[in-house]
N, C-alpha and C positions, 0 to 999 in steps of 0.2 A: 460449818456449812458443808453438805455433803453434794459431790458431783457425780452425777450417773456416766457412767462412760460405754464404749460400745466395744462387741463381742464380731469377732471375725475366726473364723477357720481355714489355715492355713493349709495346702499340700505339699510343699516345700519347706524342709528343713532348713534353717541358715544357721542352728545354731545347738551344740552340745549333741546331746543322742539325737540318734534319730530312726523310729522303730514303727511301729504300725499305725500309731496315732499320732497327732500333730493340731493341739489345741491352743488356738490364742486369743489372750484379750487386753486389748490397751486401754490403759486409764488415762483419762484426758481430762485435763481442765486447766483454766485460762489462768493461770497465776503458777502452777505446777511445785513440785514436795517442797520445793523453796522456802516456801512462803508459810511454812508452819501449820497447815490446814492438814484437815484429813480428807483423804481420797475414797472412792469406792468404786468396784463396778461390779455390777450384778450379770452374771451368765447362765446361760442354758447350752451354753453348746454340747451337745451329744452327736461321738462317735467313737466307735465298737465298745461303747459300756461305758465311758467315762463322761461324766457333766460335774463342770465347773460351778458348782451352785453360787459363790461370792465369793469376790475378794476387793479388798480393801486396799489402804497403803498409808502406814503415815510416819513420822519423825522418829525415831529411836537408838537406842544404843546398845552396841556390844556387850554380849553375855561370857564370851570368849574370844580369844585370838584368835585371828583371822588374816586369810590374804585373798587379793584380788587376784584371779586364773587369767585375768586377761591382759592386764600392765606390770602384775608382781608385783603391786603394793600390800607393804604391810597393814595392818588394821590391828589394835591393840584393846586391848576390853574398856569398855567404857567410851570408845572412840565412838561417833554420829555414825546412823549409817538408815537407809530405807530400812522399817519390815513391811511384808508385806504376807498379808493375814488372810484366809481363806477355808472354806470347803469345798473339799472334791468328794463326788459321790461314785458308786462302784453299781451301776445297772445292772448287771451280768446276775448269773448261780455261778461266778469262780471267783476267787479271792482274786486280785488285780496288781501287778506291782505296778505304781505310778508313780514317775518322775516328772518331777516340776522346778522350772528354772524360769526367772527373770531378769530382762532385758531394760537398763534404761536407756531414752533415745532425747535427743536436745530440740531445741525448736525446728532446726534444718531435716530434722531424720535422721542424724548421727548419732552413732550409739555411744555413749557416755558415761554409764553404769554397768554393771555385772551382779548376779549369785557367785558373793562369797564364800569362799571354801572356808569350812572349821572342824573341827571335830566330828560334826553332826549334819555337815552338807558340804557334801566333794566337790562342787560349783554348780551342784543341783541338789534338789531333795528329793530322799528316795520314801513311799509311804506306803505299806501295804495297805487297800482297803477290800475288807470283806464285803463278799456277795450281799448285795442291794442293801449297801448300807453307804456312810459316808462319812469320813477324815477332816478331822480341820487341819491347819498346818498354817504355819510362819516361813518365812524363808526373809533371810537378809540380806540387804543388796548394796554394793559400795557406795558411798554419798556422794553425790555430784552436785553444784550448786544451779549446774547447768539442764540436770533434769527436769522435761518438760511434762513427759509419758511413760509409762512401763506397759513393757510386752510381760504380760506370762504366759508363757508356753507350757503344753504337758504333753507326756508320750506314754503310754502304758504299755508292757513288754507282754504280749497275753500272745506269743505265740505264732503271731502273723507276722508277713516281713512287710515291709514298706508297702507304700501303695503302690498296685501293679508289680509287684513281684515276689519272686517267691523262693524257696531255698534251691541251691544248685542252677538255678536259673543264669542262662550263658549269656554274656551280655558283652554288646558290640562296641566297648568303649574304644578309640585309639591308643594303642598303646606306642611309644615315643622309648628308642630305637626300634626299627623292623628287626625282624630273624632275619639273621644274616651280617648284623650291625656286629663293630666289636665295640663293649661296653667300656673296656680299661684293657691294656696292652696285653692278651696274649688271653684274654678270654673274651668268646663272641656269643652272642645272642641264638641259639638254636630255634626257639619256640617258644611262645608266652599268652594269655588270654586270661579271659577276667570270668568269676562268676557270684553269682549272691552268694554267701555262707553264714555261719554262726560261731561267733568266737567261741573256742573251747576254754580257756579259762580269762580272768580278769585280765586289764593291764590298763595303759596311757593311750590317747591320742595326743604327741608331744607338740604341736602345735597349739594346741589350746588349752593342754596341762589336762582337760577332761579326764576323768574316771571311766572305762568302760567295763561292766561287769562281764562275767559268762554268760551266754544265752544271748549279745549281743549280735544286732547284725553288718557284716564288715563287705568288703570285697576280697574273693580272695585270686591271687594272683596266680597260677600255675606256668610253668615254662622248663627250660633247659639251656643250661648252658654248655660251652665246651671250653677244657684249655686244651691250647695248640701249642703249650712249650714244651719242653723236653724234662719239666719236672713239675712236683706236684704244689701247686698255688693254695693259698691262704685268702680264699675270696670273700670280701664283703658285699652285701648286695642289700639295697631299701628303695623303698617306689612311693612315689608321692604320687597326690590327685591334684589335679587342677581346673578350675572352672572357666568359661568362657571365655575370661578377662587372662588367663593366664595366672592366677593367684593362688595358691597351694591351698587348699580348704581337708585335704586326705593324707595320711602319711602312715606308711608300718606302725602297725603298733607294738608300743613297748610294753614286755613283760619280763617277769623275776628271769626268763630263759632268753629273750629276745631283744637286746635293749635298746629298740630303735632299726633293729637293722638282723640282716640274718648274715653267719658265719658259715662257710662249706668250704673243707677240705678238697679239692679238684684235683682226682690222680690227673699224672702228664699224660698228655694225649687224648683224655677222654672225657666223657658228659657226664654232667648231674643234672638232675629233677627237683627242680623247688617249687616249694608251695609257700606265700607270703599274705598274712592277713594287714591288709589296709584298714584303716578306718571306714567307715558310713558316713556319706554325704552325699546329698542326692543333688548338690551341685556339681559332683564331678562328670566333666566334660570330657577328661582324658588322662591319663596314666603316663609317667614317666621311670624308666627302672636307671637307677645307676649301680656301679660299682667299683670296687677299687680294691688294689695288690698289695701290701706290705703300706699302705699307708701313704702310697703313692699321688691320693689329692690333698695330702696335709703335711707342705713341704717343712724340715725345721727351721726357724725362724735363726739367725744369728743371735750371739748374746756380749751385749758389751763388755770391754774390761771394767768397767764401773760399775756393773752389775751387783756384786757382792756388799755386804754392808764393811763401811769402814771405820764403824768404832769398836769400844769395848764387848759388846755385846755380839756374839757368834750367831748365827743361825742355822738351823738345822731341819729339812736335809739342804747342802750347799746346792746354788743358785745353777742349773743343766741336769736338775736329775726332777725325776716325779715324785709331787706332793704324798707322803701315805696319808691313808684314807684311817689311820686307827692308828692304836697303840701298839699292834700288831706287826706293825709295817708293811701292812698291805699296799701297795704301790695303785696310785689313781692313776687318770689317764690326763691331769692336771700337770702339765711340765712348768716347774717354775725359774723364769726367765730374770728375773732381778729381782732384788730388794732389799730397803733399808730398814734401821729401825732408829728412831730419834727419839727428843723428848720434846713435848709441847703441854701447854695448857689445857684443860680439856675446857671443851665449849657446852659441854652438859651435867647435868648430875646424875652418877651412876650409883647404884647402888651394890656392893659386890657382895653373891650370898656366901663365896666359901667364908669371907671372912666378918660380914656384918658390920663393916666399913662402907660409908656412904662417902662417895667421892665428889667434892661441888664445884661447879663452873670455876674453871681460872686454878685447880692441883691440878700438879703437874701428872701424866700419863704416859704409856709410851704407845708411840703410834709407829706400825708396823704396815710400811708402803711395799708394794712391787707391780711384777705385771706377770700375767700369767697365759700361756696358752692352752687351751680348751682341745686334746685330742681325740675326746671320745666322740664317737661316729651321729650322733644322735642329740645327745642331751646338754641343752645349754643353761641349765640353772646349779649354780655351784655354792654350795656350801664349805664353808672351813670357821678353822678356830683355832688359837695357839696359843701356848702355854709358857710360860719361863720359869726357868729354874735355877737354882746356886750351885755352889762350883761342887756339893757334896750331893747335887741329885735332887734335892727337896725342892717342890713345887711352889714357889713364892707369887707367879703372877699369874691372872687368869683372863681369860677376853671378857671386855665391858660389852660388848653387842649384846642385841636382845635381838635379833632377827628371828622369830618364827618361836625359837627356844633361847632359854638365856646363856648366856654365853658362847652364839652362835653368828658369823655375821655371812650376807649371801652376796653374791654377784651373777649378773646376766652375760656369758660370753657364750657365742654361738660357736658350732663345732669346726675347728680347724681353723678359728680366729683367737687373737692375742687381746687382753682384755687386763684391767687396773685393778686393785684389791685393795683397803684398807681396812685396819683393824688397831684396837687400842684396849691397852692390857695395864693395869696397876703398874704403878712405878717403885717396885719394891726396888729400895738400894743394891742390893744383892743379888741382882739377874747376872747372870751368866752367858745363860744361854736359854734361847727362844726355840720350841719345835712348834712346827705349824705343819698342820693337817688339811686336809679336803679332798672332797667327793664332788660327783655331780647328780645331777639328779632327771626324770622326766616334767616333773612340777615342783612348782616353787615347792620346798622344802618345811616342811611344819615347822 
C-alpha cells in the first residue's frame, strides 16, 4: 500500500551541510517503516535548479559496514536499516553537485534515525547531476523501531552562499569574551569578528562527525591575540557556535593541518593575527573563543598504585605514559592510566583471521581492561588494538573486536576526560607480553 506524503521547503538548516539550497520532504504515514510497508512521496520542489522528483522508503539491509555520525553505533552488513530511494533532477546548463541526507524523527518530533556513514556516503550522499538531466540515488538510514517520518534534505553547492549571504560578508554575531578579555593566563583577547568565507580544503565538523568538502561555506573568525609574559607561549586556541538555547551546533573545523583547534607560537610580549574556520550553521546565534597554555585546562589525573597489571602477563607501554599510535612509536595524545589483563570466558563467537581459528561462546580469552585519559584538544572517538606476544618476540595473540575494521575495537571519551576500554585477544598459552596501541580520531573511525 503506498502513502502519498508532503513536500515542504525549508530555509533554515538544522542539520549536516548547509550551502545555498535547503530542500525537504517528510514521508508520513499512519503505521510508519515499522510496520514492513512501503513508503513514498512524490516532490516538486524547486530551488536554484534542484527538484526532488520522488522518493520512496522501505525495509532493507546492509550492503557494507556502516556507523551511525550521530550515536557511534556500529552497523554491520546484512544488519536492518531504512533505504531510501529517489530522483533528483538538475534544471540548470551546469553540472550540479547535490547532497542529500535523511533524517528519521518519532511520533513526538524527536529525531531517532540518521544517514549512515559507509564507504559510499560520509553521513550524506554526494551525486553529481548533469545539466537538465536527473539521478536516481539510495541513501541508507539507521533502523529505528521508533520511526514514524523521514526528513530528506538536499543542498546543492552551485556556487551561492547561504540564503542572504554572501562571501566575505561581515556579520554581527556576538562574540563571547570581548577584546580586552584574558582568554587563559598571560594571553588576552586583542580583536576578533566573524565573516561568511569558503573552506579552502576538506575536513570534520567534530561535533557531528560531518564531512565538509572544499568549496564549503564556514564562518571565519579573524582577531589577535597578545602575550603579556616575559617568554614565548605555546597557544591553543578553537571557537565554537552556539544557538539561542545555548547548545554548540558550530565548532573549528578539523583538518589533516588543523585538528579541532589552531596552534601559534606567541613571542613574549607581543601579538598574533589568526584566522579560524568554523563550521556553517545558520543556527548560530553567537561565537565563543577559548584557549589554553601548556595544557593548562587538562589537569593530570593521579594514578593508583594498583594501577598496573598484577599477573604474569606485562604490559606495554607501562601504565603514566602515552599510548603509541603504531608500530612506530609514535606517542598519541591517549595517556594510559591503569590496566589489567585477565582471563574469562568469552560470551561470543569470534572468528580470528590471522589464524582461521573460530573461537565459541564459553573459550577462554584474554580480556584487557583499563581507563584512559583523552588529552587531545578536539577529538573524542578513540580507536586502539593490542597485540601479545612470547617471550622470543613472535606475535601469538591478536584483538577479537570487529569495530569498524577487524581487529579494532573503539571508545567515546571527550577531550580532557578519563574514560574505560575493553578489549579481548586469543588466549594463546604463551603471551608474554601485551602492547596496546591507539589514536583518536574527528569521526567514528571506519
Amino acid at each position: 500500500m503506498w502513502h502519498e506524503g508532503s513536500c515542504m521547503v525549508s530555509q533554515k538548516a538544522t542539520i549536516g551541510r548547509v550551502t545555498a539550497v535547503l530542500l525537504a520532504a517528510v514521508l508520513i504515514a499512519a503505521g510508519g517503516p515499522a510496520c514492513s510497508q512501503q513508503y513514498r512521496v512524490s516532490c516538486a520542489v524547486l530551488s536554484e535548479g534542484v527538484v526532488v522528483e520522488r522518493a520512496s522508503a522501505r525495509e532493507g539491509t546492509l550492503s557494507q559496514v556502516a556507523h551511525d555520525v550521530e550515536d557511534g553505533g556500529q552497523y554491520r552488513e546484512g544488519w536492518q536499516c531504512l533505504l531510501v530511494s529517489g530522483r533528483v533532477r538538475n534544471t540548470t546548463t551546469a553540472t550540479l553537485d547535490v547532497y542529500l541526507w535523511v533524517d528519521g524523527y518519532d511520533a513526538d518530533g524527536d529525531r531517532v534515525a540518521s544517514t549512515l556513514s559507509t564507504g559510499t556516503q560520509k553521513g550524506y550522499l554526494h551525486v553529481d547531476v548533469p545539466p537538465e538531466s536527473a539521478r536516481d540515488f539510495e541513501i541508507a538510514v539507521s533502523w529505528s523501531g521508533q520511526t514514524r517520518n523521514l526528513k530528506l534534505s538536499a543542498s546543492s553547492d552551485d556556487g551561492f552562499a547561504p540564503a542572504g549571504y554572501m562571501k566575505d560578508q561581515v556579520l554581527s554575531l556576538p562574540i563571547v569574551p570581548e577584546p580586552g578579555a584574558t582568554l587563559v593566563e598571560g594571553v588576552v583577547l586583542e580583536d576578533a569578528s566573524t565573516r561568511v568565507g569558503i573552506l579552502e580544503k576538506g575536513g570534520f565538523d567534530v561535533p557531528t562527525g560531518r564531512h565538509l568538502a572544499k568549496g564549503d561555506w564556514c564562518l571565519l573568525v579573524s582577531g589577535r591575540i597578545r602575550n603579556t609574559t616575559a617568554e614565548t607561549l605555546d597557544v591553543d586556541v578553537w571557537i565554537d557556535g552556539y544557538d539561542s538555547e545555548g547548545e554548540r551546533v558550530a565548532s573549528t573545523v578539523a583538518s589533516d593541518t588543523r585538528e579541532g583547534f589552531a596552534q601559534f607560537d606567541v613571542a613574549a610580549g607581543s601579538s598574533l593575527n589568526f584566522e579560524i574556520a568554523v563550521s556553517w550553521s545558520n543556527e548560530v546565534r553567537s561565537l565563543r573563543i577559548f584557549a589554553d597554555v601548556g595544557d593548562s585546562l587538562m589537569p593530570l589525573p593521579a594514578v593508583p598504585p594498583s594501577a598496573s597489571p598484577s599477573g604474569p602477563i606485562s604490559v606495554s607501554p607501562p601504565v603514566g605514559a602515552y599510548l603509541p599510535s603504531g608500530s612506530k612509536g609514535e606517542p598519541s595524545e591517549l595517556l594510559l592510566l591503569a590496566v589489567q589483563v585477565e582471563e574469562a570466558p568469552s560470551s561470543e563467537e569470534h572468528y580470528l583471521h590471522e589464524t582461521g581459528v573460530t573461537i565459541q561462546p564459553g573459550d577462554t580469552v584474554l580480556v584487557v581492561t583499563g581507563t584512559l585519559q583523552n588529552r587531545h584538544r578536539a577529538y573524542p572517538h578513540v580507536y586502539m588494538h593490542a597485540d601479545g606476544y612470547n617471550a622470543v618476540g613472535e606475535q601469538v595473540a591478536w584483538t577479537l573486536e570487529g569495530a569498524g575494521l577487524p581487529g579494532q575495537a573503539q571508545t567515546y571519551i571527550e577531550p580532557g576526560q578519563v574514560g574505560e576500554f575493553t578489549m579481548h585477544l586469543n588466549a594463546a598459552e604463551d603471551v608474554a607480553t601485551i602492547r596496546i596501541f591507539a589514536g583518536v580520531s574527528p569521526i567514528i573511525p571506519p
